[in-house]
C-alpha positions in Angstrom: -19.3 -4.2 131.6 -15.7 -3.9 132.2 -13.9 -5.8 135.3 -14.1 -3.6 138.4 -10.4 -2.9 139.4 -9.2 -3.0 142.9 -7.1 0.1 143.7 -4.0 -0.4 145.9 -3.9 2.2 149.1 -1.4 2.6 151.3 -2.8 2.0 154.7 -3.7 -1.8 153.3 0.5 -2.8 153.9 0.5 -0.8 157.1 1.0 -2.9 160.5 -1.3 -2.2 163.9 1.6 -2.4 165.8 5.5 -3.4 166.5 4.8 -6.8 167.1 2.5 -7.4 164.0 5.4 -5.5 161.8 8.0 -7.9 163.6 5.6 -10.7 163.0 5.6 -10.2 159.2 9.5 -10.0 159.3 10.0 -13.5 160.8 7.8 -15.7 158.8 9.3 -18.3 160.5 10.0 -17.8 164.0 11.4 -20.4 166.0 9.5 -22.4 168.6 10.2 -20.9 172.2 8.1 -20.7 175.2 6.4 -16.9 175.9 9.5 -15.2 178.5 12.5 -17.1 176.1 14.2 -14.9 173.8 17.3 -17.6 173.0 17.7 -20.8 173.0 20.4 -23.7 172.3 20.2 -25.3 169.3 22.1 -28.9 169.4 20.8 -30.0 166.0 23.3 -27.1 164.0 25.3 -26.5 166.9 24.6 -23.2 167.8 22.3 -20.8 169.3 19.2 -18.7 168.0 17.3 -15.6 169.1 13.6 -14.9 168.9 14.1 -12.1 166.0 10.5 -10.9 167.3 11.7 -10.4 171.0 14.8 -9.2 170.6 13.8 -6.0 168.1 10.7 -5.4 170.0 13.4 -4.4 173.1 15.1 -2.0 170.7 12.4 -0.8 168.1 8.6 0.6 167.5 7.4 0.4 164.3 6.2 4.0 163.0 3.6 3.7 161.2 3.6 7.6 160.2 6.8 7.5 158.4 6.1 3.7 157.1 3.3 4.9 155.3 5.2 7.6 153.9 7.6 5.2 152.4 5.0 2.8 150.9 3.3 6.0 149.3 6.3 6.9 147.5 7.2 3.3 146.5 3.7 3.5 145.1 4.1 6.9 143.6 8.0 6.6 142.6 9.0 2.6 141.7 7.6 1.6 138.4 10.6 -0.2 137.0 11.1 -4.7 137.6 10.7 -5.5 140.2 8.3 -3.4 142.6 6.2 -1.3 140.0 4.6 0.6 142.3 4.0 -2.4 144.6 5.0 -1.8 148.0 4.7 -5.7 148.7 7.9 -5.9 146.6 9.8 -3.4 147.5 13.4 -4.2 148.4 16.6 -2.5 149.7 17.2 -0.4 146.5 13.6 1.0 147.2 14.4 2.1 150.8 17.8 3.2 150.3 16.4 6.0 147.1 13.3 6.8 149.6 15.8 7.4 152.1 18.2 9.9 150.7 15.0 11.6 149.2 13.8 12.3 152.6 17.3 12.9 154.5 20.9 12.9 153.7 22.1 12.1 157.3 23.4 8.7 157.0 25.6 7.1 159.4 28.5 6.4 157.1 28.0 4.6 154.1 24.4 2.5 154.2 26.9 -0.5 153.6 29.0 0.2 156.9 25.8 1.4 158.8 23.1 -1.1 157.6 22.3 -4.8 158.8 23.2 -7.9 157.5 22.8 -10.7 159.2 24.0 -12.8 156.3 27.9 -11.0 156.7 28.7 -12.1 160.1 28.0 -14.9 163.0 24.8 -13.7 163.7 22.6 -15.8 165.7 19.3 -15.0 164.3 17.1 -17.6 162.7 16.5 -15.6 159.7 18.5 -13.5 157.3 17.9 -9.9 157.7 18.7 -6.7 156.2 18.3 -3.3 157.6 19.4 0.2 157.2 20.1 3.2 159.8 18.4 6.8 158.6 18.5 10.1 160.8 14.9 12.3 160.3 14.2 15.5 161.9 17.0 14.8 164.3 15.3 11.0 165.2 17.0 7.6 164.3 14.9 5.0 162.5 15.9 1.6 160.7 14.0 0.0 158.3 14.3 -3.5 158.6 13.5 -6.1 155.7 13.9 -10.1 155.4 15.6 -10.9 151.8 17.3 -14.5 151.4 17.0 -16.6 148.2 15.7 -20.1 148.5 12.1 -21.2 150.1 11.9 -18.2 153.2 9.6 -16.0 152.3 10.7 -12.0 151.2 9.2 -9.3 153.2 9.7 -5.7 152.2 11.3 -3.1 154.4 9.2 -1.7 157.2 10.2 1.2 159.2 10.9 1.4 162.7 12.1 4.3 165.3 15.4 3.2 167.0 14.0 3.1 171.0 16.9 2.1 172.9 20.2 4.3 173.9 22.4 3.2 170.6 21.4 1.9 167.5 24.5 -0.2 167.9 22.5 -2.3 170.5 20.3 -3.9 167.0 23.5 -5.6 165.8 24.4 -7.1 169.4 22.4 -10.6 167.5 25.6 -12.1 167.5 25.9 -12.1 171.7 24.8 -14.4 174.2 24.1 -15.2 178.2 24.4 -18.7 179.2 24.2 -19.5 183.1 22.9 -21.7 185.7 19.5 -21.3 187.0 20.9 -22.8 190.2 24.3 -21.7 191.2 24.4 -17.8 190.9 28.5 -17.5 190.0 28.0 -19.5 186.7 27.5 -17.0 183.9 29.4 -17.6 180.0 29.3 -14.2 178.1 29.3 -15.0 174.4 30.1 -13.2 172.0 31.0 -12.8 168.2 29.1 -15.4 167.3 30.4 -18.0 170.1 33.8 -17.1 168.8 34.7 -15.6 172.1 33.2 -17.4 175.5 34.4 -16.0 178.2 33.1 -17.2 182.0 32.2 -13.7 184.4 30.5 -13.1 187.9 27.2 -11.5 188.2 28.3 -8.0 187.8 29.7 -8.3 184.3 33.7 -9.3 185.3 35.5 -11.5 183.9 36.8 -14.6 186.0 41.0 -14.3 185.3 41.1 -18.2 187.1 38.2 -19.7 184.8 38.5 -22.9 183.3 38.5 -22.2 179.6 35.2 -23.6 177.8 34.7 -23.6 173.9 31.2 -22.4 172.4 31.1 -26.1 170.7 31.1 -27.6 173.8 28.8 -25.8 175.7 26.1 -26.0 172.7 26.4 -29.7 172.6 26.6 -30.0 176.0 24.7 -27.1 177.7 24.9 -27.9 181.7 26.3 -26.4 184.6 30.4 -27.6 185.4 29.8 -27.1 189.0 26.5 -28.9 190.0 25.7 -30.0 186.1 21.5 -28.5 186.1 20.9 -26.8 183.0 22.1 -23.8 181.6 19.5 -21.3 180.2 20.6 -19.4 177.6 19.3 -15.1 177.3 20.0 -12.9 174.6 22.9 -9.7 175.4 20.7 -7.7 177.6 21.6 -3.8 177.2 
């Protein structure tokens, strides 16, 4: 009697929904309470974003044109490393299923993809991602790819749901104020290259004393009545 042999399908590496896909991205999400999306991190002197929270505000997974890219992984990839298996499927995968289904890039996928690895990002985990136009929609797939111990996850597909696309590679801005007096607000950006102090409405204060992004991270409290700053990711 021969050994009964399990037969891969496609809807077995499909997601119930955008948080499970997101989920599977971030292996290793940091620690925050349930309404925190950012946080400061004194330990490495910087701040990180929930990766789950801040793509759920700007993607749903689609699990229609997902499945369509895991069925052709499984129909099209048989050379090292995915063979067919859409559990191994990396950026070379997406980016041959993606000019197979449209030719409507952005740019070049290097110019209008993600890497959180090529700039200041502030997200906990390396990702990798890259911008596709379908039947006049914009999607991203999404994938986590970083050597070392972090897991690999392949690249899921997601319909872009806010106004730009350009709002998924805001990861490198920041909020920072002062849960108790309302004209304390830092807008950070680049990384914490560029901290800048504003009002409420978004303008810059000309007269502001000049505050580095080291110091606030080490040192995150209010210079007028020195409570606590919270810290929010860019809110579009």
């Amino acid at each position: 009697m021969s050994a009964q042999t399990l037969e891969m399908v496609a809807s077995d590496f499909l997601y119930d929904s955008t948080e499970a896909a997101l989920n599977k991205l971030f292996t290793n999400p940091p620690a925050m309470e349930p309404h925190v999306d950012a946080r400061f991190n004194k330990g490495s002197d910087t701040i990180v974003l929930d990766g789950v929270k801040f793509y759920a505000k700007r993607v749903d997974y689609h699990r229609e044109l997902d499945q369509k890219f895991v069925q052709w992984v499984m129909d099209n990839r048989q050379e090292y490393p995915v063979y067919g298996d859409p559990s191994s499927a990396d950026g070379e995968s997406l980016e041959l299923w993606a000019q197979s289904l449209t030719d409507k890039y952005f740019g070049s996928p290097y110019i209008s993809g993600i890497d959180t690895d090529g700039y200041e990002s502030f997200m906990p985990n390396g990702v990798k991602g890259q911008f596709f136009r379908y039947e006049d929609e914009t999607y991203v797939a999404l994938w986590h790819q970083e050597n070392g111990y972090r897991a690999f996850s392949r690249p899921t597909v997601f319909h872009v749901s806010c106004h730009e696309p350009a709002y998924l590679l805001d990861d490198d801005k920041a909020t920072a104020y002062c849960t108790e007096c309302e004209d304390v607000v830092f807008d950070i950006e680049s990384g914490g290259q560029h901290v800048k102090r504003i009002d409420r409405s978004g303008e810059e204060i000309d007269d502001a004393e000049e505050v580095s992004f080291d110091d606030l991270v080490a040192n995150p409290v209010c210079p007028n009545c020195c409570a606590g700053l919270r810290v929010d990711a860019w809110q579009f």
